[in-house]
FIGU-532178 format. One record per residue (C-alpha): residue number from 0; residue in three letters; chain; x, y, z. Coordinates in steps of 0.5 Angstrom, whole numbers, plus 500, padded with zeros to 3 digits. Example, Ala and Ser with C-alpha at 12.3 -4.5 7.8 and 13.67 -1.06 7.14 Angstrom:
<balums>
(balum 0; ALA; A; (525; 491; 516))
(balum 1; SER; A; (527; 498; 514))
</balums>
This chain:
<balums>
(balum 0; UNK; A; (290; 735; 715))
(balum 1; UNK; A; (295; 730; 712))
(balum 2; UNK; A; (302; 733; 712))
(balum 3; UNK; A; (306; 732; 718))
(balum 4; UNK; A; (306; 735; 724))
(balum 5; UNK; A; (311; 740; 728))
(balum 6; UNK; A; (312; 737; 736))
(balum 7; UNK; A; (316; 740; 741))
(balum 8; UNK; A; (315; 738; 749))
(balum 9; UNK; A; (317; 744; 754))
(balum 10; UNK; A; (319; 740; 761))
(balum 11; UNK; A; (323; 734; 759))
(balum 12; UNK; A; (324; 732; 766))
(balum 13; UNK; A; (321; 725; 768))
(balum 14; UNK; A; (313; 725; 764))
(balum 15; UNK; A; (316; 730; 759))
(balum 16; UNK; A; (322; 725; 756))
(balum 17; UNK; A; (317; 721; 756))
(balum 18; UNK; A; (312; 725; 751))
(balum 19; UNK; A; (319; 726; 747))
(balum 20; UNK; A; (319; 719; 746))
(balum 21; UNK; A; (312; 717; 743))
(balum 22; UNK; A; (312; 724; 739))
(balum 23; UNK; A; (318; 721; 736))
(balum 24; UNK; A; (317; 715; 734))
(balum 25; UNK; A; (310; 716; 731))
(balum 26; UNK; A; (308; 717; 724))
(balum 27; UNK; A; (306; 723; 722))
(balum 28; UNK; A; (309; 728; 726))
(balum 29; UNK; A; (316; 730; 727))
(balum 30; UNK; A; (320; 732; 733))
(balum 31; UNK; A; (322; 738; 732))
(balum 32; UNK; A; (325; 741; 739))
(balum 33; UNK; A; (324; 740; 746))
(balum 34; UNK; A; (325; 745; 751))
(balum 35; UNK; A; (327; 745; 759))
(balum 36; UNK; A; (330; 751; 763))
(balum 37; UNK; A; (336; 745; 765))
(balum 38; UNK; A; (340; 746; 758))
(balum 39; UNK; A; (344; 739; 760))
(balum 40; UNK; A; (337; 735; 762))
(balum 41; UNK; A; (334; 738; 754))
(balum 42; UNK; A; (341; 736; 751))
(balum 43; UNK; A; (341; 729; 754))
(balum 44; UNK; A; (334; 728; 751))
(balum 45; UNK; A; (334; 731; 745))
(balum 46; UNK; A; (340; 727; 743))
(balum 47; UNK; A; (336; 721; 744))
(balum 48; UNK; A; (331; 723; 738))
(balum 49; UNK; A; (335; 726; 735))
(balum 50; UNK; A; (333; 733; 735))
(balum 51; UNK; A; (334; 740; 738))
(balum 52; UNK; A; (335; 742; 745))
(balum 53; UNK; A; (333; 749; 747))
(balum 54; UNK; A; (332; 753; 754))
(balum 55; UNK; A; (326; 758; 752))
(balum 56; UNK; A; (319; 757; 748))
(balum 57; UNK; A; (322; 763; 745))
(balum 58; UNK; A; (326; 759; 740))
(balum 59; UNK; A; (321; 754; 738))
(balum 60; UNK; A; (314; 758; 739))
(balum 61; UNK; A; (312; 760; 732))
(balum 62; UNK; A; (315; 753; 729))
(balum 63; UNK; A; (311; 748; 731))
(balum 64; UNK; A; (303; 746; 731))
(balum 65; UNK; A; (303; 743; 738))
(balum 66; UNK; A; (306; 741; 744))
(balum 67; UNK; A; (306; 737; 750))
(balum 68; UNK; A; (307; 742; 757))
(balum 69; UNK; A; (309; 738; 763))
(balum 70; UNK; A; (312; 743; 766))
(balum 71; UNK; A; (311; 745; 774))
(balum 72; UNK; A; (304; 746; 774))
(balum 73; UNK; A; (305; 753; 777))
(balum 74; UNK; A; (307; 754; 771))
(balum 75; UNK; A; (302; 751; 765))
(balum 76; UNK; A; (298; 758; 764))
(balum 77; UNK; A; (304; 762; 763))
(balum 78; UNK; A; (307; 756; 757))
(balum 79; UNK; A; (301; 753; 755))
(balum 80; UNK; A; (297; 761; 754))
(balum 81; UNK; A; (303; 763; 750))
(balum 82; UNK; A; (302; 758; 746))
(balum 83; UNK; A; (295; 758; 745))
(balum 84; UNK; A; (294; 765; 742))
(balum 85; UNK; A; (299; 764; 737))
(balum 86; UNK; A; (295; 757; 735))
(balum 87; UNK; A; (298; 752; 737))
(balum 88; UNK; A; (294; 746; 739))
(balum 89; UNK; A; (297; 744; 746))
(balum 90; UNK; A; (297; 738; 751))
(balum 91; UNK; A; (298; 740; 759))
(balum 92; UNK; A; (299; 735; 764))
(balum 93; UNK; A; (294; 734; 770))
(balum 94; UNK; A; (293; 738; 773))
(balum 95; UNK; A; (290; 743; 768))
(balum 96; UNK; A; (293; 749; 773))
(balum 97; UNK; A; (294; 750; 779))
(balum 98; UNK; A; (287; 756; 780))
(balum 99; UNK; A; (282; 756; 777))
(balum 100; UNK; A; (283; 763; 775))
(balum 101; UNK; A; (289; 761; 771))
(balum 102; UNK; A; (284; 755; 767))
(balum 103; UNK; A; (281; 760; 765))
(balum 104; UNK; A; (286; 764; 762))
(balum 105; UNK; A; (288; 758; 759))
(balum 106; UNK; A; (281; 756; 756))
(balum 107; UNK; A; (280; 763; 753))
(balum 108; UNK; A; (286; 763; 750))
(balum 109; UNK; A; (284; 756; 746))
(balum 110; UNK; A; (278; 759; 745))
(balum 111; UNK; A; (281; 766; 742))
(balum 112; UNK; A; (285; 762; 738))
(balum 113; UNK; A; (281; 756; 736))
(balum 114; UNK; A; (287; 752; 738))
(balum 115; UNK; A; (286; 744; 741))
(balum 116; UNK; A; (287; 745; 749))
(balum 117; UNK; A; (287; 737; 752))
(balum 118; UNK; A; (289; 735; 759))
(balum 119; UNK; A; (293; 729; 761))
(balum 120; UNK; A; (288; 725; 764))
(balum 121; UNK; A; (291; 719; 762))
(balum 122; UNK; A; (287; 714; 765))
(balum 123; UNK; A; (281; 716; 761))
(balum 124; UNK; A; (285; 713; 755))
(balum 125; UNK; A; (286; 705; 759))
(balum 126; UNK; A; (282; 699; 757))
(balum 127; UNK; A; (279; 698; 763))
(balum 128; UNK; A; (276; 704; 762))
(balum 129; UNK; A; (272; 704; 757))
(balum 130; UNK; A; (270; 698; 760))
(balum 131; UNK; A; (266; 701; 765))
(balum 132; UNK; A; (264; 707; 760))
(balum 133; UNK; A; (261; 701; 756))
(balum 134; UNK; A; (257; 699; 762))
(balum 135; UNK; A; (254; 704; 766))
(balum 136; UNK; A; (247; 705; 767))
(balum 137; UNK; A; (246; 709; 772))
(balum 138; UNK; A; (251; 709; 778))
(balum 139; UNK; A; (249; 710; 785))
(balum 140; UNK; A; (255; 708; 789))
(balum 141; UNK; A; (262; 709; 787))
(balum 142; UNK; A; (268; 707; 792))
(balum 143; UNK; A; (276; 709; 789))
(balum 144; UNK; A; (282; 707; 792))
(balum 145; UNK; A; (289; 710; 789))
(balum 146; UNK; A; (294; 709; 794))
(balum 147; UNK; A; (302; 708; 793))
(balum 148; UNK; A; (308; 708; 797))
(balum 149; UNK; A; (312; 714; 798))
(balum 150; UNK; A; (316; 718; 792))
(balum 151; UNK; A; (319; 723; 794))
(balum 152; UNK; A; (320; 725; 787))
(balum 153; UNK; A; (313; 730; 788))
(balum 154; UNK; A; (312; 734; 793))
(balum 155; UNK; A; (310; 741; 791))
(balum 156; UNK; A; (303; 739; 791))
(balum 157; UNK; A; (298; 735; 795))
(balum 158; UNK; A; (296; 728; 794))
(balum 159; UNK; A; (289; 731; 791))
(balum 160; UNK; A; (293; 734; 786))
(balum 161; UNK; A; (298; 729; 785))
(balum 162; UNK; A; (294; 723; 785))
(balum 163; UNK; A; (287; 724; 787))
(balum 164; UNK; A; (285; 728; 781))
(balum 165; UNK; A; (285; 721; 776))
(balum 166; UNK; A; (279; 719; 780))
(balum 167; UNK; A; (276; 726; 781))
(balum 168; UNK; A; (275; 726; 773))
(balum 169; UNK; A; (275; 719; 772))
(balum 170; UNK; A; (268; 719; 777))
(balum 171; UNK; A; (265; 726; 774))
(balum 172; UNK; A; (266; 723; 767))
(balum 173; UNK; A; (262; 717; 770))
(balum 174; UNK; A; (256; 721; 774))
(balum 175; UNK; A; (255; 727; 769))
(balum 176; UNK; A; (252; 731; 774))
(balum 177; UNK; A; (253; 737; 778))
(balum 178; UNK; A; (258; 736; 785))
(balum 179; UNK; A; (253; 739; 790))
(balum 180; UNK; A; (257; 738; 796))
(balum 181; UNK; A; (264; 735; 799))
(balum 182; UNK; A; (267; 732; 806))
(balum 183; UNK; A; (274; 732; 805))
(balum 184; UNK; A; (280; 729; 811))
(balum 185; UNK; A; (287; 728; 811))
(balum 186; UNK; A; (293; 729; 813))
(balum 187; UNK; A; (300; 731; 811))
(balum 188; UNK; A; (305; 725; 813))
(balum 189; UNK; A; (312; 726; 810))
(balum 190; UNK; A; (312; 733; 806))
(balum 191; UNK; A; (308; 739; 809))
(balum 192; UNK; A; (303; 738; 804))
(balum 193; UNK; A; (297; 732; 805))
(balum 194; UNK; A; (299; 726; 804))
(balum 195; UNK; A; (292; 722; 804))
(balum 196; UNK; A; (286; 724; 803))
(balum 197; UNK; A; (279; 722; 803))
(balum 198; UNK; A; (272; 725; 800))
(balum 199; UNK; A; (265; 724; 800))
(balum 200; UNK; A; (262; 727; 794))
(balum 201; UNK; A; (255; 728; 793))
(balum 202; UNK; A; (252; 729; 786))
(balum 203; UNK; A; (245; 732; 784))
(balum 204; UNK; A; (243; 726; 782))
(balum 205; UNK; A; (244; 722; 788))
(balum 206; UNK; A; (250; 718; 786))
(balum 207; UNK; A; (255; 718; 791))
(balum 208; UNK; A; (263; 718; 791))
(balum 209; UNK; A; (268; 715; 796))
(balum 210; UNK; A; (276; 717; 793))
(balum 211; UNK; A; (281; 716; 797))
(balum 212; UNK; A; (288; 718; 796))
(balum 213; UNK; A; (295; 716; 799))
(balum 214; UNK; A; (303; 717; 798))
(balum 215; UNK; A; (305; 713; 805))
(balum 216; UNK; A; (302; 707; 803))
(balum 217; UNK; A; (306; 701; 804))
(balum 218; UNK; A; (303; 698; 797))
(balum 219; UNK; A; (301; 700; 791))
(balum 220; UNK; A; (293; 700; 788))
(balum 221; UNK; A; (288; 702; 784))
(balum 222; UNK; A; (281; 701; 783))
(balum 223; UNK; A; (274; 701; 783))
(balum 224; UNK; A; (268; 699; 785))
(balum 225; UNK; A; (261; 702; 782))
(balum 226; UNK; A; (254; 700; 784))
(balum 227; UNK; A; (249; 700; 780))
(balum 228; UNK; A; (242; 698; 780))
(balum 229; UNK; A; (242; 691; 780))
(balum 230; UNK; A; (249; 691; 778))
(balum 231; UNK; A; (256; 691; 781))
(balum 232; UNK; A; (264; 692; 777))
(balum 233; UNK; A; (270; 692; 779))
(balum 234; UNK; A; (276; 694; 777))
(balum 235; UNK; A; (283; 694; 777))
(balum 236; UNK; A; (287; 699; 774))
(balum 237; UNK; A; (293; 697; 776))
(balum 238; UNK; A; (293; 689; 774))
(balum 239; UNK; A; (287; 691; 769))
(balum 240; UNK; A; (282; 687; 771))
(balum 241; UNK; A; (274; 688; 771))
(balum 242; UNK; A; (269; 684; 775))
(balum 243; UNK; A; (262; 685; 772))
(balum 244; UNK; A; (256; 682; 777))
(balum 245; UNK; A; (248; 681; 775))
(balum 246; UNK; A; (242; 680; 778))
(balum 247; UNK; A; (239; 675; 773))
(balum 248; UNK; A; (238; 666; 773))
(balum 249; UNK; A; (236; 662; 779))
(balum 250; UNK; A; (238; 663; 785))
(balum 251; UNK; A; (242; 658; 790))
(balum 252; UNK; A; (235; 659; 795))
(balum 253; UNK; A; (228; 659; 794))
(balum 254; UNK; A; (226; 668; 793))
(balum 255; UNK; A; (233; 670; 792))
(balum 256; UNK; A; (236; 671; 785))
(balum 257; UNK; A; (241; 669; 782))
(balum 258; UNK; A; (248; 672; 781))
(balum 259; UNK; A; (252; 672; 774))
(balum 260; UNK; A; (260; 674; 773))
(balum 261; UNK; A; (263; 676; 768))
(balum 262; UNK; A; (271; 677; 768))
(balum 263; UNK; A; (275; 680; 764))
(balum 264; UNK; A; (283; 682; 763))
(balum 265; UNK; A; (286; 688; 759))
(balum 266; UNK; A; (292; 689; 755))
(balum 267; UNK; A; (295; 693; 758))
(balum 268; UNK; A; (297; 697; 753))
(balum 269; UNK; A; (300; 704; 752))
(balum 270; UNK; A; (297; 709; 755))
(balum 271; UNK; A; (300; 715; 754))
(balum 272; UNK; A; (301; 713; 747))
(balum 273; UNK; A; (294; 712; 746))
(balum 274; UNK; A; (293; 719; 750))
(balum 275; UNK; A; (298; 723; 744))
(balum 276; UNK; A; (295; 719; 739))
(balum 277; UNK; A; (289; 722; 740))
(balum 278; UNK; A; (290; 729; 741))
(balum 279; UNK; A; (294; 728; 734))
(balum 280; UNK; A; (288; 725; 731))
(balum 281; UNK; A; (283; 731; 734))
(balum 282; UNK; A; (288; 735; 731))
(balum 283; UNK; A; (287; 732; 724))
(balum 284; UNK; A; (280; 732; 724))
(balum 285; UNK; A; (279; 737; 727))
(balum 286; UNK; A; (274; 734; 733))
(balum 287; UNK; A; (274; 735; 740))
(balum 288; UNK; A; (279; 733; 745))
(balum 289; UNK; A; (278; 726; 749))
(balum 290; UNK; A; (279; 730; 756))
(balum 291; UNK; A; (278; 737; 753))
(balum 292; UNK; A; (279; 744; 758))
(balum 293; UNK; A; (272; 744; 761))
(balum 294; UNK; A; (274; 737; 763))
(balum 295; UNK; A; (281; 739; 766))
(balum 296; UNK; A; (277; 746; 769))
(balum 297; UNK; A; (272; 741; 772))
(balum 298; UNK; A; (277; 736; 775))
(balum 299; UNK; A; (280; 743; 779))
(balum 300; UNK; A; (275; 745; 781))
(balum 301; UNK; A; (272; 738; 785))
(balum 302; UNK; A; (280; 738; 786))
(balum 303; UNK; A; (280; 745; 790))
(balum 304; UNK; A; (273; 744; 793))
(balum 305; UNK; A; (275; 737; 797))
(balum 306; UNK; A; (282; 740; 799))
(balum 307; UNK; A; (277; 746; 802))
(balum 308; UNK; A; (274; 741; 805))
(balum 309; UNK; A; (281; 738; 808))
(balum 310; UNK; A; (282; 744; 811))
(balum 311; UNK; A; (277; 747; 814))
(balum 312; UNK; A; (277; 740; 818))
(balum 313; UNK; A; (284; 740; 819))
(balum 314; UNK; A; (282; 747; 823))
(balum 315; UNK; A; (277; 744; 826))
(balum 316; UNK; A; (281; 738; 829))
(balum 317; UNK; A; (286; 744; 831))
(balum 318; UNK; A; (282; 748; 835))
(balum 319; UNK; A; (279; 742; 839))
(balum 320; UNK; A; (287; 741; 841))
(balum 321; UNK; A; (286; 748; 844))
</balums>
């Protein structure tokens, strides 16, 4: 596929104007609309690049060949089917949905169709993930701390949805096995739904996760610890920044092994650039996506299983206060 490709996005609030952006500056695709039920917020976006403002998908649904959907997730089965079955390959924000009964509605679509479905799993697409990609052996212990001060602009989610999510599909595309059981705690700090939260995930073949997320903290980090046989990687999404240490070479005493380290420093480049341009060269080639439904579906259910987990626990500590 060489000729150029029709692009809208649907939801032109804080990360749609951004995919509005890349979309228009890349070659090879044309920014043909963007659309938000916020007639002034579409036009002041659309004015930007130069292209049409519109309130209903109804305007643009049967003119474009893909479209970015960074609605309310409430919303992504409705907007992302309705482009799905008439074939129009779609990238949804994480999560993929808000059920998993609505995922699956979405990946039928897709899969009716033959439409491309990815899901914005952005951290997949940083270097410092490809790093570890390119060093894991077998993980046996993965320690994940995202945390980060308190942004009042996301509140009709939890933190698991909001945040937790990056590291529940960042871990289960490092493990590649079955989930087979959850500890989940937390609580709601500032909004009414969970601030912060803590898993434990136990997989079937013997790794373990730690993940912690929080909205109320008073700084900012992102990163990752993975143990495995006789190695140990840090890194630091945020400054991207990885730590690599191996067992190997003499050691300072006698019976003990020596320790090698490695460190590295990414660019941190585009990472949403990089996201798009890789839905749009799957798209052209015809191959699968980076971070396809499946995956998305995966990072739900995980996602919903610890929130389940949460909860039941929040029940318990509430019947102890009786």
């Amino acid at each position: 596929m060489s000729e150029t490709l029709r692009a809208a996005v649907v939801g032109v609030g804080h990360f749609g104007r951004y995919h509005a952006a890349k979309y228009a500056a890349m070659d090879g695709v044309d920014l043909v609309a963007v659309v938000d039920n916020d007639a002034g917020r579409a036009r002041t976006v659309a004015e930007e690049h130069a292209t049409r403002a519109e309130t209903d998908i109804a305007a643009i649904i049967d003119g474009v060949d893909l479209v970015s959907v960074a609605v309310p997730t409430s919303l992504h089965r409705e907007v992302a089917t309705a482009f799905l079955e008439r074939g129009v390959h779609v990238l949804v924000e994480k999560p993929i949905a808000d059920t998993l009964e609505n995922a699956d509605a979405m990946l039928a679509a897709a899969e009716r169709s033959g439409a491309l479905l990815q899901v914005g799993h952005i951290e997949r697409f940083s270097g410092a993930f490809g790093a570890i990609s390119s060093r894991l052996v077998r993980p046996l212990y993965i320690e994940s701390y995202r945390i980060a001060p308190f942004n009042p602009r996301i509140s009709d989610v939890n933190v698991i949805l909001d945040l937790m999510i990056h590291d529940i599909d960042l871990v289960l595309a490092l493990v590649q096995s079955p989930l087979e059981s959850v500890d989940a705690v937390g609580a709601p700090v500032i909004t009414r739904q969970e601030d912060i939260a803590n898993t434990r995930l136990k997989f079937a073949n013997g790794c373990v996760a730690n993940i912690t997320a929080s909205r109320v903290s008073a700084k900012t980090e992102r990163t990752m610890r993975i143990f495995q046989p006789e190695s140990y990687t840090l890194v630091d999404f945020q400054d991207q920044k990885l730590v690599h240490m191996t067992k190997g070479g003499k050691g300072p005493f006698p019976g003990f092994p020596g320790i090698q380290r490695s460190d590295e420093t990414f660019e941190r480049g585009d990472t949403l650039e990089r996201e798009i341009r890789s839905f749009v060269d799957a798209i052209r080639s015809g191959g699968p996506a980076v971070v396809d439904g499946m995956a998305g579906r995966n990072a739900l259910e995980a996602a919903l299983r610890i929130g389940e987990s949460l909860h039941a626990h929040l029940r318990l500590v509430s019947m102890d206060d009786i």
